[in-house]
FIKE-283593 format. One record per residue (C-alpha): residue in one letter; residue number from 1; x, y negated, z. Coordinates in steps of 0.05 Angstrom, whole numbers, plus 32768, in hexadecimal, padded with zeros to 4 digits. Layout:
REM FIKE-283593
<aa->a | i->NUM | u->X | v->Y | w->Z> $
...
This chain:
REM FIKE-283593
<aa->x | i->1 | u->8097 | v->84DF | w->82C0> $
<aa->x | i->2 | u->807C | v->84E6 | w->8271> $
<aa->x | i->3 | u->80A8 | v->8519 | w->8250> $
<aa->x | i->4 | u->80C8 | v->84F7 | w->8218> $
<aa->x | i->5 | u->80FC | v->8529 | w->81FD> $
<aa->x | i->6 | u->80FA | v->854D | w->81BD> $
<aa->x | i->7 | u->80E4 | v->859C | w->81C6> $
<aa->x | i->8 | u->811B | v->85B1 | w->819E> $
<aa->x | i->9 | u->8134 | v->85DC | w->81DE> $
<aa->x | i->10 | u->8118 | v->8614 | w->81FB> $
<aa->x | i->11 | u->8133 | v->85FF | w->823F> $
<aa->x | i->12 | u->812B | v->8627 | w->827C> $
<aa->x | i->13 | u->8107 | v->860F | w->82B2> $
<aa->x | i->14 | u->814D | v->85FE | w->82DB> $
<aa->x | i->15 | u->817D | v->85BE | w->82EA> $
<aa->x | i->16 | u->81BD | v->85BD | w->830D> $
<aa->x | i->17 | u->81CE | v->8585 | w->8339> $
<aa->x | i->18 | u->8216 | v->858F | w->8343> $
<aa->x | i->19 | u->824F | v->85CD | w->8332> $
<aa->x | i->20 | u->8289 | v->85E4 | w->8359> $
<aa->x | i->21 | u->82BD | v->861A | w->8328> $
<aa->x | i->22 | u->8287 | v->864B | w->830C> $
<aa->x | i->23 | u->824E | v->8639 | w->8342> $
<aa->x | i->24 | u->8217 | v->8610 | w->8330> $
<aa->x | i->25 | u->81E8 | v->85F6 | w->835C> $
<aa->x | i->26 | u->819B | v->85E3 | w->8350> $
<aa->x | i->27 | u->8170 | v->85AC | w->835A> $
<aa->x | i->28 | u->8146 | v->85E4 | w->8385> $
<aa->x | i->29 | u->8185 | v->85F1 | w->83AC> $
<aa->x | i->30 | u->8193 | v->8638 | w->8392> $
<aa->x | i->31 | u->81D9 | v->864A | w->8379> $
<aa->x | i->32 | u->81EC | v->866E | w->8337> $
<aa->x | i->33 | u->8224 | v->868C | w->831A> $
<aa->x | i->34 | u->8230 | v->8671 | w->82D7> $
<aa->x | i->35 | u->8245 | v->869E | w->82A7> $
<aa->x | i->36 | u->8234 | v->8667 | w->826D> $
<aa->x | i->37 | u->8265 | v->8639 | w->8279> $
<aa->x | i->38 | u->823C | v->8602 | w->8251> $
<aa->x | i->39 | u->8241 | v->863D | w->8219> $
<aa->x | i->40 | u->828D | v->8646 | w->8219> $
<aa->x | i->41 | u->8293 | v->85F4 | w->8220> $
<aa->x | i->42 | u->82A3 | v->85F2 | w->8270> $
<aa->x | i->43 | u->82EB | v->8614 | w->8274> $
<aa->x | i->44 | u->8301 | v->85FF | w->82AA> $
<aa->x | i->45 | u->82C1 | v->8605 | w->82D1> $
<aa->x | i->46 | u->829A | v->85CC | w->82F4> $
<aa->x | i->47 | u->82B8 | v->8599 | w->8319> $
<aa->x | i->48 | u->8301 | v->85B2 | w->8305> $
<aa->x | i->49 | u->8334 | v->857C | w->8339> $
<aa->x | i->50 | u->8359 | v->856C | w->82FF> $
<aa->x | i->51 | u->8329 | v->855D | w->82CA> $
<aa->x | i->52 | u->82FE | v->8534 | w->82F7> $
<aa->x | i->53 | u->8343 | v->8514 | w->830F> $
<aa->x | i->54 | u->8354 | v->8503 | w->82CE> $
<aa->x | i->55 | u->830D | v->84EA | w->82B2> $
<aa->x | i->56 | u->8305 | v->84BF | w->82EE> $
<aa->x | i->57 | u->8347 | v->849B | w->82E5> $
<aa->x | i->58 | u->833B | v->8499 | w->829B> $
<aa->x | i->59 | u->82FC | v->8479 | w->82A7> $
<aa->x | i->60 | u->8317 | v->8443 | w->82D8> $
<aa->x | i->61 | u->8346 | v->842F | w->829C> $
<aa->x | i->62 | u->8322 | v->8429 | w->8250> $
<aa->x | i->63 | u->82EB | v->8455 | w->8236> $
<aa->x | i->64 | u->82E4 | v->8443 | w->81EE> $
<aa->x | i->65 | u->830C | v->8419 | w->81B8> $
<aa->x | i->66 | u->82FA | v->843A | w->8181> $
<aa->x | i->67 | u->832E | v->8456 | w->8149> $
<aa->x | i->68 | u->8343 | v->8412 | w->8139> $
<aa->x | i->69 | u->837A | v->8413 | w->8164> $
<aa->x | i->70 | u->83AB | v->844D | w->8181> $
<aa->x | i->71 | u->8391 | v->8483 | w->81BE> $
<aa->x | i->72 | u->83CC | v->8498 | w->81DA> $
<aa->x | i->73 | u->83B3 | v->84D4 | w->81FC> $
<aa->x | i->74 | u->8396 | v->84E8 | w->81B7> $
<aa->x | i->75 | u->83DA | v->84E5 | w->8194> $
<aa->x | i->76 | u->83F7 | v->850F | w->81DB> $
<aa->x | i->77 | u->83BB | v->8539 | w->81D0> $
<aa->x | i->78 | u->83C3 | v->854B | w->8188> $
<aa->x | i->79 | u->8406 | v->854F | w->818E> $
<aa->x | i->80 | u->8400 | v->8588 | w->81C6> $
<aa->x | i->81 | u->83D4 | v->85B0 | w->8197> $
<aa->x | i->82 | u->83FC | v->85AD | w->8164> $
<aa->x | i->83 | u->8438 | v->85C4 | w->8193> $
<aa->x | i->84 | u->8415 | v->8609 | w->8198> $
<aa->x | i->85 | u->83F5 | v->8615 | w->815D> $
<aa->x | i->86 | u->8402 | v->861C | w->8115> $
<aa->x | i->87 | u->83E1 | v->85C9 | w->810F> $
<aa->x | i->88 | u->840F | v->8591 | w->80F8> $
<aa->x | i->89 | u->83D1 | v->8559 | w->80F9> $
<aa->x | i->90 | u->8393 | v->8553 | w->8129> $
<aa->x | i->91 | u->8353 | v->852D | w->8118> $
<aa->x | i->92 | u->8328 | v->8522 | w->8158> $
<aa->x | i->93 | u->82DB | v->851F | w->8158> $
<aa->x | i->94 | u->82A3 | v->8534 | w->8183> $
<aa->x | i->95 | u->8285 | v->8576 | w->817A> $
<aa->x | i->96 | u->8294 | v->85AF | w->815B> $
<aa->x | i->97 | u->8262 | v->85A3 | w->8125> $
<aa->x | i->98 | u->8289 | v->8563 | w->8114> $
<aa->x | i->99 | u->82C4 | v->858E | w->810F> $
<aa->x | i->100 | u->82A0 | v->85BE | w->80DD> $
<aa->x | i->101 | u->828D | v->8581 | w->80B5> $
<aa->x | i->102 | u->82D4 | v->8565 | w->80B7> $
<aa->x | i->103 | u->82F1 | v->85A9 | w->809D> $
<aa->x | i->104 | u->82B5 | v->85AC | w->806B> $
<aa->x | i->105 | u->82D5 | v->8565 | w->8054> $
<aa->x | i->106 | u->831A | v->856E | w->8052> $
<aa->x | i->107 | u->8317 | v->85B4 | w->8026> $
<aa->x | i->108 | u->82E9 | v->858C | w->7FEB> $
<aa->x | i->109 | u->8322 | v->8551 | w->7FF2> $
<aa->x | i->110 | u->8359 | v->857D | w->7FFB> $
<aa->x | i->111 | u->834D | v->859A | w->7FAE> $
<aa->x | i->112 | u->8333 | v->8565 | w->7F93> $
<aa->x | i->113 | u->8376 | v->853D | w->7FA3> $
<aa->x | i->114 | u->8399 | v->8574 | w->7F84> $
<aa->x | i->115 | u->8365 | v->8567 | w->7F38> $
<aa->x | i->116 | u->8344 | v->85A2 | w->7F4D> $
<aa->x | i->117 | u->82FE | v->8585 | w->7F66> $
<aa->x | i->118 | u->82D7 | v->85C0 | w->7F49> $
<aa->x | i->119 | u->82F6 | v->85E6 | w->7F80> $
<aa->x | i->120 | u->82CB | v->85D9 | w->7FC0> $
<aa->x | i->121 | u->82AC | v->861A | w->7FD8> $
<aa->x | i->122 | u->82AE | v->8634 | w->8016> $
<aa->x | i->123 | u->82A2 | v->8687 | w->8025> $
<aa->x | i->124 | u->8287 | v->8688 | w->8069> $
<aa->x | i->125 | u->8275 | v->86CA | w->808F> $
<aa->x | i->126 | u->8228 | v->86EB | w->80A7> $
<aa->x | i->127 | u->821E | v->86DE | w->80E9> $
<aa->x | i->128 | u->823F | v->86A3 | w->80EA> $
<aa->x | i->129 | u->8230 | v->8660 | w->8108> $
<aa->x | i->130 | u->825E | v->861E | w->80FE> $
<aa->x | i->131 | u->8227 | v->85EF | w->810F> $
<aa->x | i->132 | u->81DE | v->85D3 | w->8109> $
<aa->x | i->133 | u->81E9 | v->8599 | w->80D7> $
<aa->x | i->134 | u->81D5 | v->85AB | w->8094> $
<aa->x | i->135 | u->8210 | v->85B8 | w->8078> $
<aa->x | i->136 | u->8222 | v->85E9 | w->80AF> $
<aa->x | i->137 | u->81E8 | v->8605 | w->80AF> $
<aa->x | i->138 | u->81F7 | v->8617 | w->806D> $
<aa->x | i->139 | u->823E | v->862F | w->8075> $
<aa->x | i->140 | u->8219 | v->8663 | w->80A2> $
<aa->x | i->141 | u->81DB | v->8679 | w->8072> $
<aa->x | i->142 | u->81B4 | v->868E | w->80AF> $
<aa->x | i->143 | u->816D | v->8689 | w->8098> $
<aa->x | i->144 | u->8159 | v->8679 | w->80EB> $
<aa->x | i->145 | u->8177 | v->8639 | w->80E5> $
<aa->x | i->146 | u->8171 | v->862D | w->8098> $
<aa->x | i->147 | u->8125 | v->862C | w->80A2> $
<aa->x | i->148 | u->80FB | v->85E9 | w->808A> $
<aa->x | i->149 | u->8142 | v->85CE | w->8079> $
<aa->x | i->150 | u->8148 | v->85DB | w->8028> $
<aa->x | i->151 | u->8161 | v->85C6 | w->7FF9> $
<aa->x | i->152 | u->8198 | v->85F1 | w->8012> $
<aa->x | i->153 | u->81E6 | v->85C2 | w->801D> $
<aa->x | i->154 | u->820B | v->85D8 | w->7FE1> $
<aa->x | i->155 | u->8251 | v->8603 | w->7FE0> $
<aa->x | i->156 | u->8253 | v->8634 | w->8009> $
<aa->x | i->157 | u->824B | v->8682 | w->8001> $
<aa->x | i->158 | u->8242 | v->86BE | w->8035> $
<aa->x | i->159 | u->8267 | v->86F9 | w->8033> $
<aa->x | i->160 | u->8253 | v->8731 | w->8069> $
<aa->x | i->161 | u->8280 | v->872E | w->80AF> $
<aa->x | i->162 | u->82C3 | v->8750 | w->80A4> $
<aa->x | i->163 | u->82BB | v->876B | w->805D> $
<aa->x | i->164 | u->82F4 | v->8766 | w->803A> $
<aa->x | i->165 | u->82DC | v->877E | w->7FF8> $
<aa->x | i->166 | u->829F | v->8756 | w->7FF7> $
<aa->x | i->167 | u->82D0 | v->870F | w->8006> $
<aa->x | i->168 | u->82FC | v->8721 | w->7FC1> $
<aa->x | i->169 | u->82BE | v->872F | w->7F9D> $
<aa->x | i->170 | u->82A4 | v->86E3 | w->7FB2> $
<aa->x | i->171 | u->82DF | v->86B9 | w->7F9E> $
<aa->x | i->172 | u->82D0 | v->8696 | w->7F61> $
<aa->x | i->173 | u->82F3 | v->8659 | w->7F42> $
<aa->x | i->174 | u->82D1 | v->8629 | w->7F69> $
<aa->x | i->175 | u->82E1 | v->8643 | w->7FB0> $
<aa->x | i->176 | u->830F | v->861D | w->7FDD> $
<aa->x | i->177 | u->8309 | v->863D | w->801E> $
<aa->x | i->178 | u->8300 | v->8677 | w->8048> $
<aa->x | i->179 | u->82D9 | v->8667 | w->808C> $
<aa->x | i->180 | u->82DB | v->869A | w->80CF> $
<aa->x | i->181 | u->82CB | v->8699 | w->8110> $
<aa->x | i->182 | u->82FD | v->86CC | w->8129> $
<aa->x | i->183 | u->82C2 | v->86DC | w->815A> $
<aa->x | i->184 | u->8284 | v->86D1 | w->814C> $
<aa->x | i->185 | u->8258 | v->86AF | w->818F> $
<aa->x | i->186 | u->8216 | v->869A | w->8175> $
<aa->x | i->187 | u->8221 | v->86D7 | w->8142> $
<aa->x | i->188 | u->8219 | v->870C | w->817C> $
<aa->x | i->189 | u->8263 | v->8709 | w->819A> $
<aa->x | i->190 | u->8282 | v->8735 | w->815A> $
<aa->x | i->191 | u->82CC | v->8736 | w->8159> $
<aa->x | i->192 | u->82E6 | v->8731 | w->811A> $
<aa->x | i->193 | u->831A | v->8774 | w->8109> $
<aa->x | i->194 | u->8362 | v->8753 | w->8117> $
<aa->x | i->195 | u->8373 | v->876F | w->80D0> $
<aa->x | i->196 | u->833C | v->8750 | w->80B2> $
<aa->x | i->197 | u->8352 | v->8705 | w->80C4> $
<aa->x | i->198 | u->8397 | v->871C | w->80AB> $
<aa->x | i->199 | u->8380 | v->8733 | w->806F> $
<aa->x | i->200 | u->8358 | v->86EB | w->8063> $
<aa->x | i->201 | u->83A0 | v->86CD | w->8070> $
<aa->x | i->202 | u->83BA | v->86F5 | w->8035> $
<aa->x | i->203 | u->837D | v->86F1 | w->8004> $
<aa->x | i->204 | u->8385 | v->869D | w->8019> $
<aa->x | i->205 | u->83CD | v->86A3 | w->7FFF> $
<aa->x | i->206 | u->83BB | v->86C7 | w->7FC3> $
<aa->x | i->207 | u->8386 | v->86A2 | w->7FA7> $
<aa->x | i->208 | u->839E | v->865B | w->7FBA> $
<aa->x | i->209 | u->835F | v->8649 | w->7FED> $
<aa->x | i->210 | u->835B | v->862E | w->8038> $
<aa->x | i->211 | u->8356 | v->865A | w->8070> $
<aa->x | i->212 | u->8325 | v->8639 | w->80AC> $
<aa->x | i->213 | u->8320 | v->8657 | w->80ED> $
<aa->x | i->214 | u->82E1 | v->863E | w->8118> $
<aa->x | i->215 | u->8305 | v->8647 | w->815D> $
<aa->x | i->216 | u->82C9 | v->8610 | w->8177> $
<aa->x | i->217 | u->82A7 | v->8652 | w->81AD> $
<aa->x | i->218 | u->82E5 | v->8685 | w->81AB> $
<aa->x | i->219 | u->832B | v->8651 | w->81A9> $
<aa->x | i->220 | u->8342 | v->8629 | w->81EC> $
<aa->x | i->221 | u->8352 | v->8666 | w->8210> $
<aa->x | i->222 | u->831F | v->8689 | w->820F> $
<aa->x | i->223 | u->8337 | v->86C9 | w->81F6> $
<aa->x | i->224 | u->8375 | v->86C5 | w->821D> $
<aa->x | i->225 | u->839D | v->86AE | w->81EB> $
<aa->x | i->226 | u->8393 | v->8661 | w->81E1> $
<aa->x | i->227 | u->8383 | v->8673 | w->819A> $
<aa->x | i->228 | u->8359 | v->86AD | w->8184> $
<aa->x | i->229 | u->8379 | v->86BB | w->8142> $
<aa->x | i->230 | u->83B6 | v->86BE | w->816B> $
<aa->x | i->231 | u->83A6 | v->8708 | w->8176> $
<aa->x | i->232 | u->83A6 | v->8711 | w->8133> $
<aa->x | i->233 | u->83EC | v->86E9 | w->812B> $
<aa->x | i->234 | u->83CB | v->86CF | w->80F8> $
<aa->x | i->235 | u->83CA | v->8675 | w->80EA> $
<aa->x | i->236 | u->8392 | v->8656 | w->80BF> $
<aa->x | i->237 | u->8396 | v->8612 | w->8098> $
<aa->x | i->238 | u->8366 | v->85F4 | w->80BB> $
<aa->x | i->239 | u->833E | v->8604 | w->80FC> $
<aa->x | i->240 | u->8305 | v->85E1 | w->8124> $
<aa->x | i->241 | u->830C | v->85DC | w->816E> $
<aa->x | i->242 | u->82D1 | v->85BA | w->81A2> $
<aa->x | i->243 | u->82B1 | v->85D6 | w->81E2> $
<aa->x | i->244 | u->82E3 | v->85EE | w->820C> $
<aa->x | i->245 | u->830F | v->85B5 | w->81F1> $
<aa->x | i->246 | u->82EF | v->8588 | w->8223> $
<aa->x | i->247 | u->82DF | v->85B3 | w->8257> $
<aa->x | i->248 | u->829F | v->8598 | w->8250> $
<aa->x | i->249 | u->82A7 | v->854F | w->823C> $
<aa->x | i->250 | u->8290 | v->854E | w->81ED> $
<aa->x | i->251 | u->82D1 | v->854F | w->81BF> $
<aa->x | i->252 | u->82DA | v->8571 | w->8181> $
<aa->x | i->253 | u->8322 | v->8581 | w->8158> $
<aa->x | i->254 | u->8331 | v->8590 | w->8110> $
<aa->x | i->255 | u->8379 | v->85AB | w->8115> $
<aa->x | i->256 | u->839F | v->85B4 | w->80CA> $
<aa->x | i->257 | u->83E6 | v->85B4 | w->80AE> $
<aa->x | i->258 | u->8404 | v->8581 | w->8088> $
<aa->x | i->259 | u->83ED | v->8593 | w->8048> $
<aa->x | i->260 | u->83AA | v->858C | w->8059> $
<aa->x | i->261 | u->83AF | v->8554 | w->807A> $
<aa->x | i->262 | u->83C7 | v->8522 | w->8045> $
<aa->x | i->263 | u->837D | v->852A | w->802B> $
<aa->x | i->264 | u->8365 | v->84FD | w->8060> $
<aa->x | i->265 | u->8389 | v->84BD | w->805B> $
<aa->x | i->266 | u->8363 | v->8479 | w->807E> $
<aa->x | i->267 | u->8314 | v->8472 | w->806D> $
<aa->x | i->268 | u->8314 | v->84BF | w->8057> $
<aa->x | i->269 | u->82F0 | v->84D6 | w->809C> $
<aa->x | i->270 | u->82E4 | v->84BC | w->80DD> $
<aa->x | i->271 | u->82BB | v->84B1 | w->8118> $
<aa->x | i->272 | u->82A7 | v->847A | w->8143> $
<aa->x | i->273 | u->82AD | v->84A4 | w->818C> $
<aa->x | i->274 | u->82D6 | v->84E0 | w->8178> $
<aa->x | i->275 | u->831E | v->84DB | w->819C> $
<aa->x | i->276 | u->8302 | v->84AB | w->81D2> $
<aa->x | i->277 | u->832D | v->84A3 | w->8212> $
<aa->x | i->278 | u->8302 | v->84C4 | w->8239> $
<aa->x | i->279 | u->82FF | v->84FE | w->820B> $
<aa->x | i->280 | u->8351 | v->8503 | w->8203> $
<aa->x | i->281 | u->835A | v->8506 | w->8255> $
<aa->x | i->282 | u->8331 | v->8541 | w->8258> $
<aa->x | i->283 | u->8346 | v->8565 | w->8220> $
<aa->x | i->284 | u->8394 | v->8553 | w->823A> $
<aa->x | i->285 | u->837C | v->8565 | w->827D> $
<aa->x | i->286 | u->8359 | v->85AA | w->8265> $
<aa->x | i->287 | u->83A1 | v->85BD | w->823D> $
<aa->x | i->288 | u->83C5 | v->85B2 | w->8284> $
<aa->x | i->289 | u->839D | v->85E9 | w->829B> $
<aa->x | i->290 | u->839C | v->8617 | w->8265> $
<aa->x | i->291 | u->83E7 | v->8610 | w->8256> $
<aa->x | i->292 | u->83FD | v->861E | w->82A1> $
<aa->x | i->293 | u->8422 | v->865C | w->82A8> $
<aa->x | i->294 | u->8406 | v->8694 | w->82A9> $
<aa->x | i->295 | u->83C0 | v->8675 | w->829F> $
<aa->x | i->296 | u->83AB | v->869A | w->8266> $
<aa->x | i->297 | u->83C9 | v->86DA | w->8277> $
<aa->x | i->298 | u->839A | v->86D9 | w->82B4> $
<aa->x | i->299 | u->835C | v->86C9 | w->8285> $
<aa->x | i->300 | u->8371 | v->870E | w->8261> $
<aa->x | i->301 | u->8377 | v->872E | w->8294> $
<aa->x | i->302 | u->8336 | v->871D | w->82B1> $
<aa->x | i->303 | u->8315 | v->872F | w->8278> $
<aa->x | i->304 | u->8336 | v->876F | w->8271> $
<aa->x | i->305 | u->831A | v->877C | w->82B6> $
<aa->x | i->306 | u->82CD | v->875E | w->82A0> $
<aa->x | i->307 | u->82CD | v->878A | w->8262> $
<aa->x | i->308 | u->82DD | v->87C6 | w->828E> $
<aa->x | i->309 | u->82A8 | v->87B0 | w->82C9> $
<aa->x | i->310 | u->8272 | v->87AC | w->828B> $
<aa->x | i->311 | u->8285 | v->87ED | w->826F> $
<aa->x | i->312 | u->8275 | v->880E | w->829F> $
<aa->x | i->313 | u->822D | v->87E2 | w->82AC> $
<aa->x | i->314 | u->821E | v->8800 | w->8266> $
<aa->x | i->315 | u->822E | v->8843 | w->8276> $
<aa->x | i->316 | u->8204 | v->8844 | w->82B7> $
<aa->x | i->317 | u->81C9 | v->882B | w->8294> $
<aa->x | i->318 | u->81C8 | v->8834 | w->824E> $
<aa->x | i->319 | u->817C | v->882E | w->8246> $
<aa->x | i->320 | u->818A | v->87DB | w->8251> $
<aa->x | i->321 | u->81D2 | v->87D7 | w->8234> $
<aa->x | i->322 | u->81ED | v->87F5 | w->81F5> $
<aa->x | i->323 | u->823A | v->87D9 | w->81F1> $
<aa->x | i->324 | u->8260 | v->879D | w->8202> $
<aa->x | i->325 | u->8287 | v->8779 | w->81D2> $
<aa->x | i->326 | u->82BA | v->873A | w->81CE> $
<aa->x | i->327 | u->82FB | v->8729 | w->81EE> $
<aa->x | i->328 | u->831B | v->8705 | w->822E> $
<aa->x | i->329 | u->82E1 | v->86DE | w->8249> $
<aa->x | i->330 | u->82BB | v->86DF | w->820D> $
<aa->x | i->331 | u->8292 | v->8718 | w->8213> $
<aa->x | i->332 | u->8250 | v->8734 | w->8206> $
<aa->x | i->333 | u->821F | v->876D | w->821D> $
<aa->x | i->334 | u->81F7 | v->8787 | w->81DB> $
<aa->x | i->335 | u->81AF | v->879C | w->81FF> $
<aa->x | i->336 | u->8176 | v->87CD | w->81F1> $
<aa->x | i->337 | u->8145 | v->87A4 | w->820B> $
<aa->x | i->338 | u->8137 | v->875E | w->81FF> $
<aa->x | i->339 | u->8178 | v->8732 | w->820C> $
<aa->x | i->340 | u->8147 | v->8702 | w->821B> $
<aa->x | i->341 | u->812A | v->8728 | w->8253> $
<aa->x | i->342 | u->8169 | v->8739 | w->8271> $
<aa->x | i->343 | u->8187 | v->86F1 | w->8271> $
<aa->x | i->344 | u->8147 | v->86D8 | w->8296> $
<aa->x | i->345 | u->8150 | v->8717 | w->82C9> $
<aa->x | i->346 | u->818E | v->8701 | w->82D2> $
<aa->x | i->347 | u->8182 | v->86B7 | w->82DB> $
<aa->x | i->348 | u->8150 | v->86C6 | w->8313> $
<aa->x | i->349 | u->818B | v->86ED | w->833E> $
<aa->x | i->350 | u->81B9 | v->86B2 | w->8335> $
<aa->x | i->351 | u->81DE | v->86C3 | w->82F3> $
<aa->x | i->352 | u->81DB | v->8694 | w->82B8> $
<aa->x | i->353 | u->81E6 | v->86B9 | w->8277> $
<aa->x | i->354 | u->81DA | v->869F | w->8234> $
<aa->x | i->355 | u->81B8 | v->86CF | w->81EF> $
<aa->x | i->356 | u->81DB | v->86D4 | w->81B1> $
<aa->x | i->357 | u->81C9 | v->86FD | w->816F> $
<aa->x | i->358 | u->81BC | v->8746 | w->816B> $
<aa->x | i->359 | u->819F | v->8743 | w->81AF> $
<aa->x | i->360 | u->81E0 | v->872F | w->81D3> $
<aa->x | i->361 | u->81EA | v->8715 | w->8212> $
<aa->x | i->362 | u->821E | v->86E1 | w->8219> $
<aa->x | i->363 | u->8258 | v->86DE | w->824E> $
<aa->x | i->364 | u->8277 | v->86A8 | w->8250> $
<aa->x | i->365 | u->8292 | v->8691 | w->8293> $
<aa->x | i->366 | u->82C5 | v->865E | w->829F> $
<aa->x | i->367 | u->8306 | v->8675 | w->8292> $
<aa->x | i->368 | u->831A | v->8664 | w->82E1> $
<aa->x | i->369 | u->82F9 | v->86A7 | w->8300> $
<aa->x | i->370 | u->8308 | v->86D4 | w->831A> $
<aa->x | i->371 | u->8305 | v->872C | w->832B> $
<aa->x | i->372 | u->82D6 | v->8711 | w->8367> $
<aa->x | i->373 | u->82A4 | v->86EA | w->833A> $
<aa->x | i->374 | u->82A9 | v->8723 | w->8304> $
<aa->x | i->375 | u->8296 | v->8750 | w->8338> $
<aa->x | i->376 | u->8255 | v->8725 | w->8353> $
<aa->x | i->377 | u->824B | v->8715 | w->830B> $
<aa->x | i->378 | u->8248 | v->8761 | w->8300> $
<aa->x | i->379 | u->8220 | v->8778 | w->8336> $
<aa->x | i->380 | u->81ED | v->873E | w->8323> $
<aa->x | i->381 | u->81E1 | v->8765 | w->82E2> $
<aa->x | i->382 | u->81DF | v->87A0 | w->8309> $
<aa->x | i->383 | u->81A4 | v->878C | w->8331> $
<aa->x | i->384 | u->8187 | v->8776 | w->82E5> $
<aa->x | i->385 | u->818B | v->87B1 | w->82C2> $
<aa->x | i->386 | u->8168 | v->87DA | w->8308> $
<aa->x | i->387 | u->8136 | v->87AF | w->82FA> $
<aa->x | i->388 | u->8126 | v->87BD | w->82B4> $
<aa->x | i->389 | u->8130 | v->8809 | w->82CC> $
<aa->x | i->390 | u->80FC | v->87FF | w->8305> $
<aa->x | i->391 | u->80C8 | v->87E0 | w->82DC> $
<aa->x | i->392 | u->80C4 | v->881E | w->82A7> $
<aa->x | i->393 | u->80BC | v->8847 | w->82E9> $
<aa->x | i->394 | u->8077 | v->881F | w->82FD> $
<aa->x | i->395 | u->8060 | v->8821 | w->82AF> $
């Protein structure tokens, strides 16, 4: 069969033909622990009873309608998110870049609603990534993905990760917005200092701008807390959900108070897909999950016990490891050698990884595992790293 894609992907040579929890299985029949989850998208794991439960019947009803006419599970949907966080509105879209461009939107209208349209900034952070439109791109100023893109999206500055200092220094008259991930993914898996996001709370307050969390990689659980910046005990203005969201069915969410969200009355913003049926069952049916007793507490704990298990990988061989880094089940191992290396080591003893910046490799397993998967998960990078070791020894 001609190959007709686009080579935009740097796929590996591998396809899955069905999942069970955090198993996959290949069209080659081998198995594979998957410690991507779809990169933080698949929360729930593969083949979860009550997401495909609640697809399925969703699907035997309506699909589509459009945003013509009311979703009822959106409106249960939104108004479960906004139950447990700091949200009053919800705007539902597809992806998490459609969330970035949604918050992008509602900042500039937000200010210019109030006479103040000369106020549409937005400080992002280094290391950052919100995105591969061109806007987004951006937001993030990373030159990898800015390449053979210029002229450059207007309004948006770069301050380094966590400097406090350096974010004072950039507010001018025209900035609207402050924009953090409280962890960066794509960035390398860099937790942002829980005093840090406090203090953007209080420069926010001060100077009269937005405050936008990017939760798209670290919200939905993942940190054990349903919201990262919930460690911090610390609320934005707005903040962009997607991924886990779905549990692997496409959905995006811009979640803002009240105030921001008179600046999108009808014809502001929309989209043709975003809120869907289909989408709004499995983002219902991924809360029911999450917001079980207990639930996260166990995803905490689990990662406690991870980041302890990979500690102690690093220690034993520090020639292929040099620290892990992250929280809950958002974690990554910071490597000597080439990440890339290690993630294909890995991948050929049945553990799928994914890289990240600074030569990070990504864990990211569905949030339904277990100390039993940590502990094959573990031992699989065990074997890796003796490998590395035993190929210096035949050099």
């Amino acid at each position: 069969m001609r190959d007709a894609l686009m080579r935009n992907y740097a796929r590996a040579d591998l396809a899955f033909e069905r999942g069970e929890g955090p198993w996959l299985y290949s069209t080659d029949g081998r198995r594979f622990l998957d410690f991507t989850a779809g990169i933080a998208v698949c929360a729930l794991g593969h083949a979860h009873p009550h997401l495909v439960k609640a697809l399925q019947e969703q699907a035997a009803k309506v699909w589509h309608t459009s945003n013509l006419f009311r979703i009822p599970e959106g409106e249960r949907l939104a108004a479960r998110l906004a139950e447990h966080s700091f949200a009053d509105r919800v705007f539902f879209c597809n992806s998490g870049v459609e969330a970035f461009e949604a918050a992008a939107k509602i900042v500039r209208k937000h200010f210019d609603d109030r006479g103040q349209p000369d106020r549409y900034r937005i400080i992002a952070c280094s290391g950052s990534f919100h995105g591969r439109s061109l806007a987004a791109i951006a937001a993030s100023g990373n030159p990898k993905y800015m390449d053979g893109f210029a002229p450059n999206a207007p309004g948006f500055d770069q301050i380094a990760f966590g400097n406090s200092n350096e974010l004072r220094n950039a507010i001018t008259d025209e900035t609207a917005a402050i924009l953090v991930e409280p962890i960066q993914g794509e960035g390398g898996i860099r937790a942002a200092r829980l005093e840090f996001l406090r203090e953007l709370r209080r420069v926010c307050d001060e100077f009269g701008l937005l405050l936008i969390f990017d939760e798209i990689q670290c919200g939905m659980g993942r940190t054990g807390k349903l919201f990262a910046c919930e460690w911090a005990d610390v609320w934005p203005d707005v903040m962009m959900l997607a991924k886990g969201l779905g549990g692997g069915f496409p959905i995006g969410a811009l979640l803002t108070t009240e105030e921001v969200a008179q600046a999108f009355g009808p014809g502001v913003h929309g989209t043709t897909f975003g809120g869907n049926p289909l989408a709004m069952s499995c983002g219902n049916a991924v809360l029911d999950e999450l917001l079980k007793p207990g639930f996260l507490e166990q995803v905490k704990a689990t990662g406690d016990y991870l980041w302890h298990k990979l500690e102690g990988l690093v220690q034993r061989h520090p020639q292929v490891f040099e620290a892990v880094r992250g929280s809950g089940l958002m974690l990554g191992l910071k490597c000597r050698v080439p990440s890339g290396d290690v993630i294909a080591a890995a991948q050929e003893r049945g553990l799928l990884t994914v890289g990240a910046a600074e030569n990070v490799v990504r864990l990211l397993p569905p949030l339904i595992i277990g100390r039993e998967e940590v502990d094959m998960a573990v031992g699989l990078l065990e074997e890796t790293a003796g490998s590395f070791a035993a190929a210096e020894q035949t050099l």
